[in-house]
mmJSON file of the N, C-alpha and C atoms, coordinates in Angstrom:
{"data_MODEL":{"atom_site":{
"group_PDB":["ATOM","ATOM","ATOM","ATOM","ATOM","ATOM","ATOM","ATOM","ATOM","ATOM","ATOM","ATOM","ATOM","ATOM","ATOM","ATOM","ATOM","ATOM","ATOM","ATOM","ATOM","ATOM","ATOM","ATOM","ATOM","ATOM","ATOM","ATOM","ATOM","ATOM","ATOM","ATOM","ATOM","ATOM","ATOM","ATOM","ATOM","ATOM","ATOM","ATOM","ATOM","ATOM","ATOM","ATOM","ATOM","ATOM","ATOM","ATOM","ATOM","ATOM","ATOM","ATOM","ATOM","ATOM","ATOM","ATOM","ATOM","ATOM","ATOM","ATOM","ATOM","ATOM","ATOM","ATOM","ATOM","ATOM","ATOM","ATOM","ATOM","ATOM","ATOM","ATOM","ATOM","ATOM","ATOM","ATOM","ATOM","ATOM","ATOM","ATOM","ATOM","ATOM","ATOM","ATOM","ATOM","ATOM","ATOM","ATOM","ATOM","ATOM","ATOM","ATOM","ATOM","ATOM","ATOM","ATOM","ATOM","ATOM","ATOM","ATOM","ATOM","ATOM","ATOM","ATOM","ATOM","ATOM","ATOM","ATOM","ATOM","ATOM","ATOM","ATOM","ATOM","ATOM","ATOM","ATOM","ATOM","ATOM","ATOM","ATOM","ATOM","ATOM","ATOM","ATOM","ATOM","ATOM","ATOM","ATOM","ATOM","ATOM","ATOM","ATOM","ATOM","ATOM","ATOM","ATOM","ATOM","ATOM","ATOM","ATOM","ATOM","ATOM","ATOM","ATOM","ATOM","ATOM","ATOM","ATOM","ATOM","ATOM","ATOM","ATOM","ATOM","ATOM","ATOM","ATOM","ATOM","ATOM","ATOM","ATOM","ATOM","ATOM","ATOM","ATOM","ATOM","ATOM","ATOM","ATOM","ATOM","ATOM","ATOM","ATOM","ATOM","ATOM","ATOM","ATOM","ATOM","ATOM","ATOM","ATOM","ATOM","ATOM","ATOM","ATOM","ATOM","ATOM","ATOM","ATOM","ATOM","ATOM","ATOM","ATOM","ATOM","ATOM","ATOM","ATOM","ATOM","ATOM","ATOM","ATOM","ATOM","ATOM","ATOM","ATOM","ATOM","ATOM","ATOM","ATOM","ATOM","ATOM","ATOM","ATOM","ATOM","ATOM","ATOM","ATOM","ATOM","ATOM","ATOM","ATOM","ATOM","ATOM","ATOM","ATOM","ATOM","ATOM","ATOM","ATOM"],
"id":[1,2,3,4,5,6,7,8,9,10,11,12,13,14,15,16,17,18,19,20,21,22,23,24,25,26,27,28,29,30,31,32,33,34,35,36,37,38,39,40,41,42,43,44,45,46,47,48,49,50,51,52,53,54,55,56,57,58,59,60,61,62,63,64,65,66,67,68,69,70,71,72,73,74,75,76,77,78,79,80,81,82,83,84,85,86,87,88,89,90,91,92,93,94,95,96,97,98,99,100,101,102,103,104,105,106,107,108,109,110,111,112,113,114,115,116,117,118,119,120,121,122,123,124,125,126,127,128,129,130,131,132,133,134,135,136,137,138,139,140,141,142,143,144,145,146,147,148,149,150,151,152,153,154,155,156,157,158,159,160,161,162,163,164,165,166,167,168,169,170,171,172,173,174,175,176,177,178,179,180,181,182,183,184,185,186,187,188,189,190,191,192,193,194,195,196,197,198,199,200,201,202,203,204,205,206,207,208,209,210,211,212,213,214,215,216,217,218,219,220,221,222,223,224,225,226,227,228],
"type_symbol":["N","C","C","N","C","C","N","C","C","N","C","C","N","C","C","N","C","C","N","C","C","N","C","C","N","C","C","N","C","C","N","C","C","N","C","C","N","C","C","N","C","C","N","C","C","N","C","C","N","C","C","N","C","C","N","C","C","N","C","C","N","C","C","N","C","C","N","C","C","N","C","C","N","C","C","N","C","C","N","C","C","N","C","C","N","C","C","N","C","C","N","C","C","N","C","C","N","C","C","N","C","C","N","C","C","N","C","C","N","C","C","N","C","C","N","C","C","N","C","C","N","C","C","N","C","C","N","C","C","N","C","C","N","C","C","N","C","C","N","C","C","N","C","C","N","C","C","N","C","C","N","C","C","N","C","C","N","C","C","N","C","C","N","C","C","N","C","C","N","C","C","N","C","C","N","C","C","N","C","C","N","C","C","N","C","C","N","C","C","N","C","C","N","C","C","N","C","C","N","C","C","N","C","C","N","C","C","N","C","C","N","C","C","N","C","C","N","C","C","N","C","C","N","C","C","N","C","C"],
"label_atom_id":["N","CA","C","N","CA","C","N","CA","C","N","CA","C","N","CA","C","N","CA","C","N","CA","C","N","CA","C","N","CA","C","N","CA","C","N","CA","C","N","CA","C","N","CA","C","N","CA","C","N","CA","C","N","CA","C","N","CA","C","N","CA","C","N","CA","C","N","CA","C","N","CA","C","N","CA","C","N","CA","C","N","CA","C","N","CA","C","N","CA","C","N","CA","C","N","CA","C","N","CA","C","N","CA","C","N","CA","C","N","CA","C","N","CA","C","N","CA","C","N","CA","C","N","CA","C","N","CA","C","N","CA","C","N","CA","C","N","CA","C","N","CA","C","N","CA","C","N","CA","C","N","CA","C","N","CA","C","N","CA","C","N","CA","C","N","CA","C","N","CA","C","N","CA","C","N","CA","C","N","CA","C","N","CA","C","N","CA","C","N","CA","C","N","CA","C","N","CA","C","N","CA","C","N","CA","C","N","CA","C","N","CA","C","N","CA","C","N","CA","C","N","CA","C","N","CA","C","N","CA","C","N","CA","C","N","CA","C","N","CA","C","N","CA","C","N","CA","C","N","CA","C","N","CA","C","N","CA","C","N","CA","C","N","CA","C"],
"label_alt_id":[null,null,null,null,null,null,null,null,null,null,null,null,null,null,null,null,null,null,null,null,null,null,null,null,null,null,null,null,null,null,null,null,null,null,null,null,null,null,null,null,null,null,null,null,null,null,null,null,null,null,null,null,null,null,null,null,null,null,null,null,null,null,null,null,null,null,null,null,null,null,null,null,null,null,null,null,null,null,null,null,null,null,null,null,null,null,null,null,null,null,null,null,null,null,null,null,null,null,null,null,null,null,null,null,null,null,null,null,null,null,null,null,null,null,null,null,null,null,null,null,null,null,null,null,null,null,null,null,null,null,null,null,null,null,null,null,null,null,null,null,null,null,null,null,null,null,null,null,null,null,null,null,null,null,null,null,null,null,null,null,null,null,null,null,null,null,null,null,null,null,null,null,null,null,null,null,null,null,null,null,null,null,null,null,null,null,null,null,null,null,null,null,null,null,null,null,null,null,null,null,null,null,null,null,null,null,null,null,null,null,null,null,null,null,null,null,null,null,null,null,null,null,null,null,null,null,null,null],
"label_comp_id":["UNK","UNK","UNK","UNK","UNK","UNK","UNK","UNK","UNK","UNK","UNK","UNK","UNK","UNK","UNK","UNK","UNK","UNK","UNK","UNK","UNK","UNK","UNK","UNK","UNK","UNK","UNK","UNK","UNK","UNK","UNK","UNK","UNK","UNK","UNK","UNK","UNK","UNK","UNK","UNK","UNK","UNK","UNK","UNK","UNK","UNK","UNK","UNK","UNK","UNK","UNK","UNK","UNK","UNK","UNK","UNK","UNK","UNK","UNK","UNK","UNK","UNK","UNK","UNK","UNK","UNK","UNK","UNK","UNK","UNK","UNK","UNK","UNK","UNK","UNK","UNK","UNK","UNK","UNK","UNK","UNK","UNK","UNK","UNK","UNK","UNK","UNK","UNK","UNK","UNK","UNK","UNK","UNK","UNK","UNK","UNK","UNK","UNK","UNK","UNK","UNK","UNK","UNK","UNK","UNK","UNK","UNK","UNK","UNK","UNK","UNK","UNK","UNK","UNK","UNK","UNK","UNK","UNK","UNK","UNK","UNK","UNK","UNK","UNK","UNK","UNK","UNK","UNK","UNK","UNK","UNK","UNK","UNK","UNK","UNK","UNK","UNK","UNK","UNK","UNK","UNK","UNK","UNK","UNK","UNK","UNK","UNK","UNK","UNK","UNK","UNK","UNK","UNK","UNK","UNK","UNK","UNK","UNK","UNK","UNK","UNK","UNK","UNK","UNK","UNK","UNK","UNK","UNK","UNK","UNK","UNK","UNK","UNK","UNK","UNK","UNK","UNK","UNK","UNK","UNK","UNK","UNK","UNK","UNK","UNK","UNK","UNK","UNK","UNK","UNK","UNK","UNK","UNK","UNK","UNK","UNK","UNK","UNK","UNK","UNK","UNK","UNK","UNK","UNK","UNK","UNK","UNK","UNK","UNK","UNK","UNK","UNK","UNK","UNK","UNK","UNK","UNK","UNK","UNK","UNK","UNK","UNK","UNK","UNK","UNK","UNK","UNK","UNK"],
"label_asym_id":["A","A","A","A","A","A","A","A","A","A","A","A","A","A","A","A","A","A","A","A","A","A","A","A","A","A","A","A","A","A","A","A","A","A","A","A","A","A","A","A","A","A","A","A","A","A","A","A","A","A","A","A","A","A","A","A","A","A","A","A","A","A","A","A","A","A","A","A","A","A","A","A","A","A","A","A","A","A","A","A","A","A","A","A","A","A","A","A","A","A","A","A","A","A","A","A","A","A","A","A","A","A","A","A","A","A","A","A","A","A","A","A","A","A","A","A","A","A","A","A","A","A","A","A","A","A","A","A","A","A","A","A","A","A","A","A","A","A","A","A","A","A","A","A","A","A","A","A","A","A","A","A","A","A","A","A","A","A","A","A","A","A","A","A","A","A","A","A","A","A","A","A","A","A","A","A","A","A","A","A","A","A","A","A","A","A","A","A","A","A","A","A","A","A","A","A","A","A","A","A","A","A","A","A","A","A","A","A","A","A","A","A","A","A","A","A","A","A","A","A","A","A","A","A","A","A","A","A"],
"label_entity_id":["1","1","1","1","1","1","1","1","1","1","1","1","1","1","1","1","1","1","1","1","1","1","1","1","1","1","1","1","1","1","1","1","1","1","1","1","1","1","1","1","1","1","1","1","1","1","1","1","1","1","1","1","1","1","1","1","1","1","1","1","1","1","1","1","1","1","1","1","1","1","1","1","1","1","1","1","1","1","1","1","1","1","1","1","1","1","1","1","1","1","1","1","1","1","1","1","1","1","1","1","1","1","1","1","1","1","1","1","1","1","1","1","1","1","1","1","1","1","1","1","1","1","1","1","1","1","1","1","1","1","1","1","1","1","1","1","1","1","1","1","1","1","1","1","1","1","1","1","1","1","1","1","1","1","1","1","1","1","1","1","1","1","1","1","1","1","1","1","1","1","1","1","1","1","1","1","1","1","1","1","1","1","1","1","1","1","1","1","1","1","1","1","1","1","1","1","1","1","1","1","1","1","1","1","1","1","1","1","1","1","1","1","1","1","1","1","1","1","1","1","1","1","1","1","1","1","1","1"],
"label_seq_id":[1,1,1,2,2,2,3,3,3,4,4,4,5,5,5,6,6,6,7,7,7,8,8,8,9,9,9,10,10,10,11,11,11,12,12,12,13,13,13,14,14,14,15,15,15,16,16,16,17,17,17,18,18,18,19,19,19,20,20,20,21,21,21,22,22,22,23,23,23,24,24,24,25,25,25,26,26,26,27,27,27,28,28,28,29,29,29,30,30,30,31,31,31,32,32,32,33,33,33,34,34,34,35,35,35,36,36,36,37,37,37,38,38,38,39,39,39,40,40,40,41,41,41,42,42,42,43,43,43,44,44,44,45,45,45,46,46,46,47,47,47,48,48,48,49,49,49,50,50,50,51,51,51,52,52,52,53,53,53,54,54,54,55,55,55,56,56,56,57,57,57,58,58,58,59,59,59,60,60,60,61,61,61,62,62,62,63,63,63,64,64,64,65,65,65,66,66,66,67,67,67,68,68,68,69,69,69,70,70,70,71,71,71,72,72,72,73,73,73,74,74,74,75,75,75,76,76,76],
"pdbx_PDB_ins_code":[null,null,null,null,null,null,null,null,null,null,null,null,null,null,null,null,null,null,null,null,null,null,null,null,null,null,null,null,null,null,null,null,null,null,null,null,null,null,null,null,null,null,null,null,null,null,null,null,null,null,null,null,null,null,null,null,null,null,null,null,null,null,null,null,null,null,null,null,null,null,null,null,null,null,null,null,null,null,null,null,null,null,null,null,null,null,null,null,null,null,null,null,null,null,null,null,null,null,null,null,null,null,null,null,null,null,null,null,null,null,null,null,null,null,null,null,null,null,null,null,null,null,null,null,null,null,null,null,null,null,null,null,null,null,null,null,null,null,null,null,null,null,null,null,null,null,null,null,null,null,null,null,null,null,null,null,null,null,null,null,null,null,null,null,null,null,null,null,null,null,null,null,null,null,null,null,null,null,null,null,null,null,null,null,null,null,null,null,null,null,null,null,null,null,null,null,null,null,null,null,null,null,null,null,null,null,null,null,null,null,null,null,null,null,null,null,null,null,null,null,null,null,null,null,null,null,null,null],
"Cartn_x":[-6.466,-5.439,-6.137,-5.565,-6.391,-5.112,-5.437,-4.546,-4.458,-3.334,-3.252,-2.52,-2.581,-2.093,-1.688,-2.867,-3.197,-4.398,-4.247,-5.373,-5.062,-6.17,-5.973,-5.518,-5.853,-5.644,-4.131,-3.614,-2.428,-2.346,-2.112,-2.157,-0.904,-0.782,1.1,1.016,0.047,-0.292,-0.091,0.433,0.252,1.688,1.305,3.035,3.418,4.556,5.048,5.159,4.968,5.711,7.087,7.92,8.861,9.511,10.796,10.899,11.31,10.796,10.726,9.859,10.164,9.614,9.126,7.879,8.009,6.919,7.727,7.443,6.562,5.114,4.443,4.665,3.832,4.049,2.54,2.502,1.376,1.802,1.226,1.573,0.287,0.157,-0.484,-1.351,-2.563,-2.585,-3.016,-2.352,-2.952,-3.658,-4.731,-5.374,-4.229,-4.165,-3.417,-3.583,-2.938,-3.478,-2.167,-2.486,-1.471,-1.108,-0.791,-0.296,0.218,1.185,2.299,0.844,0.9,-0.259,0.504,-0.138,-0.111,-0.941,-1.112,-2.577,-2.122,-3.002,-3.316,-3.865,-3.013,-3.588,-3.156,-4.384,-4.255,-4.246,-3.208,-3.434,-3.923,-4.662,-5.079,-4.638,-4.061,-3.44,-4.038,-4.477,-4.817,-4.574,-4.575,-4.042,-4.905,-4.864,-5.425,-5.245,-3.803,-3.356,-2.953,-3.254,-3.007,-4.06,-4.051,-4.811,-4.947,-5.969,-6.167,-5.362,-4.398,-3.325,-3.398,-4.037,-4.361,-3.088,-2.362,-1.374,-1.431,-1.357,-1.778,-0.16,-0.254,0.594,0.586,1.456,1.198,2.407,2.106,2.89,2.418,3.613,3.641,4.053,2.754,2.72,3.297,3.957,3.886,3.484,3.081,2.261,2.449,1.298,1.193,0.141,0.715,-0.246,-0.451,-0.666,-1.315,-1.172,-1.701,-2.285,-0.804,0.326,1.448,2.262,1.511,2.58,2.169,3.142,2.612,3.482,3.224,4.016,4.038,4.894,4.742,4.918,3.884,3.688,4.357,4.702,5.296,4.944,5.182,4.39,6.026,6.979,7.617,7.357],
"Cartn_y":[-6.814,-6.754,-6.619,-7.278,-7.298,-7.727,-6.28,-6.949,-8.17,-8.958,-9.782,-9.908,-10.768,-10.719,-9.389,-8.547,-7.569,-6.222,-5.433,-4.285,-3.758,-3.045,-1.774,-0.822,-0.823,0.817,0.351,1.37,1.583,3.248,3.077,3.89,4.321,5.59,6.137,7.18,6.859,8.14,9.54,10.121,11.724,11.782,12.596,12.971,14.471,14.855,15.993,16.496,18.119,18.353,18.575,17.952,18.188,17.401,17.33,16.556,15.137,14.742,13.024,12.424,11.582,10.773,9.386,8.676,7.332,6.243,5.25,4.426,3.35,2.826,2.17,1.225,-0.054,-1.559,-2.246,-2.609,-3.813,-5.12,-6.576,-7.755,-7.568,-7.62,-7.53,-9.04,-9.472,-10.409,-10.419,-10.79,-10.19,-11.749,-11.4,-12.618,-12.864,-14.419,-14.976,-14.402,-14.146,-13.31,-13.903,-13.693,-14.934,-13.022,-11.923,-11.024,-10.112,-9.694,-8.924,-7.345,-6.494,-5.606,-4.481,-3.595,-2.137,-2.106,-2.284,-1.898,-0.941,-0.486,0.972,1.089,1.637,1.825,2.997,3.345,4.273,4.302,5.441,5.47,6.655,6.926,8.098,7.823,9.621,9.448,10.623,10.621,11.757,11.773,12.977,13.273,14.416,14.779,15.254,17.186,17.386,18.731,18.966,17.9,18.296,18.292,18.6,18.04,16.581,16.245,14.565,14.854,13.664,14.024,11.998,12.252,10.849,10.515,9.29,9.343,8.052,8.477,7.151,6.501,5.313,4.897,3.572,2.984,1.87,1.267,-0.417,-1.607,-2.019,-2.368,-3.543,-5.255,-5.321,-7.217,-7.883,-8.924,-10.025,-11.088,-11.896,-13.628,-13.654,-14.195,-15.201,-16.566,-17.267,-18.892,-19.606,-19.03,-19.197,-18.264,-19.153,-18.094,-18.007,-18.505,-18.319,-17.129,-15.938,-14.577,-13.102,-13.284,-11.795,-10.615,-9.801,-8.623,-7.28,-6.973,-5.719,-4.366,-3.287,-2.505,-1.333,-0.21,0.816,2.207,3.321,4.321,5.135,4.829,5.408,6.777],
"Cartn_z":[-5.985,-4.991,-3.638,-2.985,-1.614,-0.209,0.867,2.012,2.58,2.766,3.791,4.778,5.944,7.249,7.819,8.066,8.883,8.276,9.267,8.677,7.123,6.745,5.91,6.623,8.106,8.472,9.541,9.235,10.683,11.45,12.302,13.309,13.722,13.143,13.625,14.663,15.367,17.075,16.388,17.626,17.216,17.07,15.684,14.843,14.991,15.257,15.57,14.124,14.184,12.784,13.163,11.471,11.487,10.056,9.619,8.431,8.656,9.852,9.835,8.622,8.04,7.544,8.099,8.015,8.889,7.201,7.398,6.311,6.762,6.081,6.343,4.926,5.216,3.994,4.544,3.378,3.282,2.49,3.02,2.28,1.408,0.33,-0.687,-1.428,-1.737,-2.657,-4.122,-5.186,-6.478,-7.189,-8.015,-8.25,-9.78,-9.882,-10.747,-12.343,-12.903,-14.725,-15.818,-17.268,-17.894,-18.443,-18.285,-18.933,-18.111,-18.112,-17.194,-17.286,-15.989,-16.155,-14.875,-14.864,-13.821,-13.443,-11.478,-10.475,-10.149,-9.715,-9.384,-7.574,-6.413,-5.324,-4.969,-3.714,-3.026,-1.451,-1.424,0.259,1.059,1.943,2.762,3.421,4.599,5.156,6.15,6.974,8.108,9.005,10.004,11.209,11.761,12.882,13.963,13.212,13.402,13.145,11.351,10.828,8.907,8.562,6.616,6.166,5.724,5.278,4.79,3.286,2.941,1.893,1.133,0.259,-0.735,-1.943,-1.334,-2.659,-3.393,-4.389,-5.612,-6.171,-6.141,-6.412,-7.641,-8.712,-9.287,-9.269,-9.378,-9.053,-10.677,-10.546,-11.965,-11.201,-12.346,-11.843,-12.255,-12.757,-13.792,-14.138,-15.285,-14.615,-14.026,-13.138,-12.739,-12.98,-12.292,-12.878,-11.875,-10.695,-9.457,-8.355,-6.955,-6.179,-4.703,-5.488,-4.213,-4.149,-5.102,-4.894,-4.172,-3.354,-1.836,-2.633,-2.655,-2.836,-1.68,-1.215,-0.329,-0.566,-0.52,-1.18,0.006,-0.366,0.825,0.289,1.025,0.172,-0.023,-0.615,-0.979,-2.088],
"occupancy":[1.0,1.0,1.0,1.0,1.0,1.0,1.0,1.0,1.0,1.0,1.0,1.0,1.0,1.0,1.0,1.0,1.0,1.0,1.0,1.0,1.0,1.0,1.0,1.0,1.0,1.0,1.0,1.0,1.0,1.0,1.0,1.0,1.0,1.0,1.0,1.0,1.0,1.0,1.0,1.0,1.0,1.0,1.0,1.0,1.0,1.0,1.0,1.0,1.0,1.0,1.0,1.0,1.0,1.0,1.0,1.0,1.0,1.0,1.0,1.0,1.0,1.0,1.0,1.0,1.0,1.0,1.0,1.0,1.0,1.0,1.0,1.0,1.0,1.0,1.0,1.0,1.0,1.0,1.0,1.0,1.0,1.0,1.0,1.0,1.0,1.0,1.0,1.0,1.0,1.0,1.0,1.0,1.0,1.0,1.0,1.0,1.0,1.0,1.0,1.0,1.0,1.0,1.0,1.0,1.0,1.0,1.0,1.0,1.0,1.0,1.0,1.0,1.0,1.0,1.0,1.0,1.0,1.0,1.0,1.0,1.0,1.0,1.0,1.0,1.0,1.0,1.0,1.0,1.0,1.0,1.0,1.0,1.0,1.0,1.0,1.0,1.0,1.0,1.0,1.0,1.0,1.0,1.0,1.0,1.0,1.0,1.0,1.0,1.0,1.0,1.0,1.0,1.0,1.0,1.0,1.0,1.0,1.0,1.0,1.0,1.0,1.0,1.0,1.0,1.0,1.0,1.0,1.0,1.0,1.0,1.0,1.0,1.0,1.0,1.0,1.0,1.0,1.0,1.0,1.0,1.0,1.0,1.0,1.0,1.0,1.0,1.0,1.0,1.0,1.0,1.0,1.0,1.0,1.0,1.0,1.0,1.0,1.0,1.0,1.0,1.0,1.0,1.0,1.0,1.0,1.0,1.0,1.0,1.0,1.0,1.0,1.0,1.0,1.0,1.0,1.0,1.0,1.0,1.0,1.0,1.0,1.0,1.0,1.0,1.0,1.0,1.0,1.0],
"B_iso_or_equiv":[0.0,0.0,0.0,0.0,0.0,0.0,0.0,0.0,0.0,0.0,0.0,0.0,0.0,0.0,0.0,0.0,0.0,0.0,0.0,0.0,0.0,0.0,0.0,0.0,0.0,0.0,0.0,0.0,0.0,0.0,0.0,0.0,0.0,0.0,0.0,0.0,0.0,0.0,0.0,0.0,0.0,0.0,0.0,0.0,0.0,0.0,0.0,0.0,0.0,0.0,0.0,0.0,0.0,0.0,0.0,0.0,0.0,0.0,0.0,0.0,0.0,0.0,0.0,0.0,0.0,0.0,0.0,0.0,0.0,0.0,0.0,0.0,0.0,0.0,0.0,0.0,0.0,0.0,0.0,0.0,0.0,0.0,0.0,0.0,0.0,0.0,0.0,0.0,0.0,0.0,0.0,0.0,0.0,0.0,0.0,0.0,0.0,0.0,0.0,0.0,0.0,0.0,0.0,0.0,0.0,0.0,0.0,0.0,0.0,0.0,0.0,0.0,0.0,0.0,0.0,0.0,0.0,0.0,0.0,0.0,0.0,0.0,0.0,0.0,0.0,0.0,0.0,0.0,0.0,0.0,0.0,0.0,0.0,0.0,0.0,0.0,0.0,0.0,0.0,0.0,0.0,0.0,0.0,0.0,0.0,0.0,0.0,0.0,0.0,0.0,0.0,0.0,0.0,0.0,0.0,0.0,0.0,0.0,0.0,0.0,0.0,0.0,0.0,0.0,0.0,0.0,0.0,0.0,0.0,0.0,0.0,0.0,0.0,0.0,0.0,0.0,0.0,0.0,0.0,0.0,0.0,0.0,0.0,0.0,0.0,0.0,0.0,0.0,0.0,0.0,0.0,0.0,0.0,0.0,0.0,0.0,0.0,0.0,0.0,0.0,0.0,0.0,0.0,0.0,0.0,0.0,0.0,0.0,0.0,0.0,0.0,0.0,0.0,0.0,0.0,0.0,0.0,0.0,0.0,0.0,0.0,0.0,0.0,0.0,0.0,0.0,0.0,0.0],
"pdbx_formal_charge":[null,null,null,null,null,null,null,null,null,null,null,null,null,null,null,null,null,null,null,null,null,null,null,null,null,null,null,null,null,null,null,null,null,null,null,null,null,null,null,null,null,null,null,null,null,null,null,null,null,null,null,null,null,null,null,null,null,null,null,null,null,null,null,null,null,null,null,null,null,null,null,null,null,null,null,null,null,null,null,null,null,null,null,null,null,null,null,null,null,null,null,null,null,null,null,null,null,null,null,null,null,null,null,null,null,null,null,null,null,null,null,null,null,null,null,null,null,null,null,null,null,null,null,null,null,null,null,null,null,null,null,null,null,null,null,null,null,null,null,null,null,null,null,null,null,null,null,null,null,null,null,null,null,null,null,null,null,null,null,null,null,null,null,null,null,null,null,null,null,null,null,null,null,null,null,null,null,null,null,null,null,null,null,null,null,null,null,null,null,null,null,null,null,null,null,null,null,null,null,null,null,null,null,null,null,null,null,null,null,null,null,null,null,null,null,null,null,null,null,null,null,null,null,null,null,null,null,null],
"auth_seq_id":[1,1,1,2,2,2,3,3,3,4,4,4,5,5,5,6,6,6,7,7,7,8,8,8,9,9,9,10,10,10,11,11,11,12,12,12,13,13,13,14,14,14,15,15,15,16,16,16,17,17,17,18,18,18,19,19,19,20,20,20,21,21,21,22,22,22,23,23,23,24,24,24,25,25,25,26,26,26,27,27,27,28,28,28,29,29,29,30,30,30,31,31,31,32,32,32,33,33,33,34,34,34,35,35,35,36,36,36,37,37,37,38,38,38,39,39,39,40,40,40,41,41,41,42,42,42,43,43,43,44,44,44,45,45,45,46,46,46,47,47,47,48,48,48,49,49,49,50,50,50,51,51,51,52,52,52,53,53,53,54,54,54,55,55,55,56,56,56,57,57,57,58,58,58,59,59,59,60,60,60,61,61,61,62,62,62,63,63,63,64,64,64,65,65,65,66,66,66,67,67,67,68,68,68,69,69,69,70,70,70,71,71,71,72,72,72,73,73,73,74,74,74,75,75,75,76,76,76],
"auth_comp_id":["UNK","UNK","UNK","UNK","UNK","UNK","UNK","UNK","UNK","UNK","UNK","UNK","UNK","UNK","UNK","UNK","UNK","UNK","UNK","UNK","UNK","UNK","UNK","UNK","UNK","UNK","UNK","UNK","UNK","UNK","UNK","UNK","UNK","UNK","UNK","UNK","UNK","UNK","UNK","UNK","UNK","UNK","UNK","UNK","UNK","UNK","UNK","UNK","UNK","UNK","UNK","UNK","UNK","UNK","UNK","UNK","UNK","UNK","UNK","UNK","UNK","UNK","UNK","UNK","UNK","UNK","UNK","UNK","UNK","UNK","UNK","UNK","UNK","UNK","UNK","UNK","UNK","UNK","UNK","UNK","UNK","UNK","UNK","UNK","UNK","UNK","UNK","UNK","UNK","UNK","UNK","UNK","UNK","UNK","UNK","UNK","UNK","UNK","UNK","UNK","UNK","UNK","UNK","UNK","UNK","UNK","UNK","UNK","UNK","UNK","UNK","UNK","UNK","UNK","UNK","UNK","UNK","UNK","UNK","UNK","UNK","UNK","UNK","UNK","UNK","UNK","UNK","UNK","UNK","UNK","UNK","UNK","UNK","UNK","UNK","UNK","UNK","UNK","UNK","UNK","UNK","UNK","UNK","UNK","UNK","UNK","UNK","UNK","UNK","UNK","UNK","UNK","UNK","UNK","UNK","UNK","UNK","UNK","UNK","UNK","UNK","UNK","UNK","UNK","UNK","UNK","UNK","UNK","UNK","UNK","UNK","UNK","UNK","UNK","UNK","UNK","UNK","UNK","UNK","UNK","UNK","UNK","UNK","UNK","UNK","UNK","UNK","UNK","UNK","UNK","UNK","UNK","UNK","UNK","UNK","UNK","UNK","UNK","UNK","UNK","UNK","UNK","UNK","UNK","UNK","UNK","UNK","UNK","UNK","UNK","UNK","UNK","UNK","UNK","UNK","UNK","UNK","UNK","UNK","UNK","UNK","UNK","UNK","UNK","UNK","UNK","UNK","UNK"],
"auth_asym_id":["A","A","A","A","A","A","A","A","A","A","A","A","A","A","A","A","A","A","A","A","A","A","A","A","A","A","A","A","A","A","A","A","A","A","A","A","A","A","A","A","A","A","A","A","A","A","A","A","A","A","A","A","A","A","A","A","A","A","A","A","A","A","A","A","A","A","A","A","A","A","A","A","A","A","A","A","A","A","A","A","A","A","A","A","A","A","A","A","A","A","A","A","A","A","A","A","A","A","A","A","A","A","A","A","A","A","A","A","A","A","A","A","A","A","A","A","A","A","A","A","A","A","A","A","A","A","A","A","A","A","A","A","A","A","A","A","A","A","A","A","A","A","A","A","A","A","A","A","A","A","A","A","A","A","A","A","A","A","A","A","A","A","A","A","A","A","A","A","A","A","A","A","A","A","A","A","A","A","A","A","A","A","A","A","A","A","A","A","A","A","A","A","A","A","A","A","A","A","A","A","A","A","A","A","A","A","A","A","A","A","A","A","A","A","A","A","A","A","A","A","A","A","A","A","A","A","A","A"],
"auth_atom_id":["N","CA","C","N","CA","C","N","CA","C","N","CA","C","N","CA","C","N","CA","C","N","CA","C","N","CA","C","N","CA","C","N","CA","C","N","CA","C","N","CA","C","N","CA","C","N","CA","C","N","CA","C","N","CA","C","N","CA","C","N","CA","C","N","CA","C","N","CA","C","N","CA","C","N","CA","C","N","CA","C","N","CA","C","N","CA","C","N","CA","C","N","CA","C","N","CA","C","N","CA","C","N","CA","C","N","CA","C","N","CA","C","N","CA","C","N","CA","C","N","CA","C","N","CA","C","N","CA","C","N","CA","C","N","CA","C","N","CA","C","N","CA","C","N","CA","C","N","CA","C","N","CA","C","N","CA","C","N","CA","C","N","CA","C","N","CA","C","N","CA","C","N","CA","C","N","CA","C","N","CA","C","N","CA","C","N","CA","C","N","CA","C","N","CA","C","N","CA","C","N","CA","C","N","CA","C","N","CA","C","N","CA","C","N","CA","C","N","CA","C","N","CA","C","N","CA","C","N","CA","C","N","CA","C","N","CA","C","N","CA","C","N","CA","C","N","CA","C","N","CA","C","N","CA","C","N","CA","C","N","CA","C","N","CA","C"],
"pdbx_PDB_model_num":[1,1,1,1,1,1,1,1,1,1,1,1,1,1,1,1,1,1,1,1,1,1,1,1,1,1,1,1,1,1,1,1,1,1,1,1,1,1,1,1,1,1,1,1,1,1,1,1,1,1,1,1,1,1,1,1,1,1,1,1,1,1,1,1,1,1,1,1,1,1,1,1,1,1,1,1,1,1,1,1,1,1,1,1,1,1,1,1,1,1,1,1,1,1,1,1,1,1,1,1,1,1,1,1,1,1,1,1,1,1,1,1,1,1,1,1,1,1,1,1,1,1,1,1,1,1,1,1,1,1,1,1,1,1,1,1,1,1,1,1,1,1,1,1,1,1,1,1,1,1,1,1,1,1,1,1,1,1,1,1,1,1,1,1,1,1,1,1,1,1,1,1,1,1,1,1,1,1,1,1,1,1,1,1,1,1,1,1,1,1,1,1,1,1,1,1,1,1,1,1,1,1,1,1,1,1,1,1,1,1,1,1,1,1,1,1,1,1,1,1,1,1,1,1,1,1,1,1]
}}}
C-alpha cells in the first residue's frame, strides 16, 4: 500500500485542547492480488503540547486484477 497524490505527512498547526475532533484521509494504492486479504496501517500523530499517540488501523481489500483501484483511508 502506498500514498498517492499527496504527502504522508499533514500538518494540522497548533491544536487547542479541547473535544474537537479533526479528520484526516489518504488516497491509497494497493498492488493488484487474486485473494480478498487485510492490510495493516499506521498512523502517528504528534503535537507540540501532547504526547506522540500511534493508531493502527486495518482495511480489508478485495481482488483485484489490476492496477485501477484508489481507496481512501481516514483515521476514524
Amino acid at each position: 500500500m502506498s500514498v498517492v497524490g499527496g504527502d504522508n505527512t499533514i500538518s494540522l498547526g497548533d491544536l487547542p485542547v479541547s473535544n474537537k475532533q479533526i479528520q484526516v484521509s489518504w488516497k491509497v494504492k494497493v498492488d493488484p492480488s487474486s485473494i480478498d486479504k487485510i492490510e495493516k496501517y499506521g498512523i502517528i500523530v504528534t503535537a507540540d503540547n501532547a504526547d506522540t499517540k500511534t493508531l493502527e488501523r486495518e482495511i480489508e481489500i478485495p481482488v483485484i486484477d489490476n492496477n485501477d483501484l484508489v481507496l481512501m483511508l481516514d483515521n476514524k
